[in-house]
C-alpha positions, 0 to 999 in steps of 0.5 A: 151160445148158452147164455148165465145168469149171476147173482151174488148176495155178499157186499163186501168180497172179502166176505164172499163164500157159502151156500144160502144164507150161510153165516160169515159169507153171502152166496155166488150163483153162475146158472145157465139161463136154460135153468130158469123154470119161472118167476112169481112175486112173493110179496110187494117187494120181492121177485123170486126166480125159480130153478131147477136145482143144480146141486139137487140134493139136502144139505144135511147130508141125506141125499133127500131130493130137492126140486129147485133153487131160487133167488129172491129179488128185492123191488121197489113196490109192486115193480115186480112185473117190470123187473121179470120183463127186464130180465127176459128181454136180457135173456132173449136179447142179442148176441152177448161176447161172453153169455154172462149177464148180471141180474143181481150183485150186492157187492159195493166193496171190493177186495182192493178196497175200491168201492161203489155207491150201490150194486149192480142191477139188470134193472134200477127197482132191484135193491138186493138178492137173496141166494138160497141153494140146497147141499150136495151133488146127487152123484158124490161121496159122503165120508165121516160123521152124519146121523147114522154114521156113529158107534157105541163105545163097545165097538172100539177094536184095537186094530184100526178103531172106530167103524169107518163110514162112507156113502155115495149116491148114484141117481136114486140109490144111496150105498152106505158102507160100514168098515168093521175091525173084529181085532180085540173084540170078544165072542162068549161063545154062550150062544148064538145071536149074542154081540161081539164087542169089548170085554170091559163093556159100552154098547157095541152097535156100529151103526143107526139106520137113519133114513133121512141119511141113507135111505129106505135100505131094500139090501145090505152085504156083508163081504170079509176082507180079512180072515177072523183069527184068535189072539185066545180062545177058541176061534168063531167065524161065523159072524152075523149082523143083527139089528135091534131098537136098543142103542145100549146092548153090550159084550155077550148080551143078546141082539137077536136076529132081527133083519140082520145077515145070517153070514155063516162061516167066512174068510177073505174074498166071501161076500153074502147078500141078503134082499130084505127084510125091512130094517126099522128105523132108528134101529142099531146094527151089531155084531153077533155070534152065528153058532156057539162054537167061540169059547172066550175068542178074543180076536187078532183079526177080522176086518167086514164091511157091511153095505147097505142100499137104500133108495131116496125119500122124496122131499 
């Protein structure tokens, strides 16, 4: 039988909730004892036991790796030594009924009110125990707001809003993804490489390559899951990404074709992938006129979704 070790650092249950030192709550840890990679004292009082991490990734959102977890153990002076035998001869002992074994629980008020003196200990030179875990699973979506995930208000269409964001690792790869509405946003059509957004103005980027969030991107597609049409004006679907170190390029002005997607003429179902090149960091991604064949398009629709892959940076 697999055999958990359980720590939990709150000591008030009312209270209990977090991961690490989260304000408003003490952490629970349930690990198997399969996880436990060592122990080491840290200082006179202090007992850390080091794991492999069970979430293993940054809590920022970014997916960065992270090697390990680990409770600290508050000691009686230098007792350190005694207490790590104490917790290997628990671990190595006989049968257990049901594999749980209390190393550490801080909790001294329950929540019917109930109370004890002190917290449960695997050994009497244990005082407290501080749980200090790292964010989100390595394979898990991530949705809504980050670093990266963010607009400029010039690419705000009138169809469903905002560029929706969404990310998902597997393993070491990180797939974010980029929804874009094309509907009452307006190409010039003055000259190709100029950015599709709303008349009136505001930086139209619909996304910033942060790395830490979505990692070093190696390929990005951009597939049309709706066919662009024109509400006025003469009708461009030939659209393309462009990505450029400014956050603040607007309606009509150009962005270049810095390691964008040159997309050609779409419709629904048509996918383009390019592998490279590089995209800089901190560089903002818009949308631009391929050709000049718009002549003040204001579009009616026109939905894309921009895909990037980027691998993780290693911690």
């Amino acid at each position: 039988m697999e055999k958990y070790l359980y720590f939990r650092s709150e000591v008030d249950e009312d209270n209990q909730g977090g991961v690490g030192a989260v304000s408003g709550g003490g952490s629970t840890l349930l690990v198997p004892a399969s996880k436990l990679l060592g122990m080491q004292p840290t200082s006179a009082t202090n007992l850390r036991l080091t794991f492999e991490s069970v979430k293993n990734a940054n809590p920022s959102g970014n997916f960065r790796q992270v090697t390990n977890d680990f409770v600290d153990l508050t000691v009686a002076t230098r007792t350190a030594s005694t207490v790590a035998e104490a917790i290997l001869t628990k671990i190595n002992g006989g049968t257990h009924t049901d594999g749980f074994i209390v190393i550490a629980d801080d909790v001294v008020t329950f929540v019917d009110a109930t109370t004890r003196s002190s917290g449960e200990y695997i050994h009497a030179n244990i005082t407290a125990c501080t749980v200090s875990l790292q964010g989100a699973n390595n394979v898990g979506v991530q949705t809504g707001q980050s670093a990266s995930a963010g607009n400029g208000a010039g690419a705000v269409s009138t169809g469903i809003g905002k560029p929706q964001y969404n990310r998902s690792r597997t393993g070491d790869i990180i797939a974010t993804s980029v929804k874009f509405d094309l509907q009452g946003l307006k190409a010039k059509g003055g000259a190709a490489a100029d950015v599709i957004g709303l008349a009136a103005g505001g930086a139209a980027y619909i996304y910033r390559n942060v790395v830490a969030d979505n990692g070093i991107i190696f390929k990005q597609t951009l597939t049309c899951l709706e066919t662009a049409t024109a509400a006025s004006g003469t009708l461009t679907d030939d659209i393309n990404i462009a990505w450029n170190s400014s956050a603040s390029i607007a309606f009509d002005a150009t962005a270049g074709t810095g390691s964008g997607i040159n997309a050609g003429a779409t419709e629904i179902g048509d996918h383009i992938e390019m592998n490279g090149p590089h995209i800089a960091a901190n560089h903002y991604a818009y949308i631009t006129e391929g050709s000049i064949e718009a002549s003040d398009c204001v579009f009616s629709a026109g939905i894309y979704m921009l895909t990037m892959y980027g691998t993780v940076v290693p911690s």
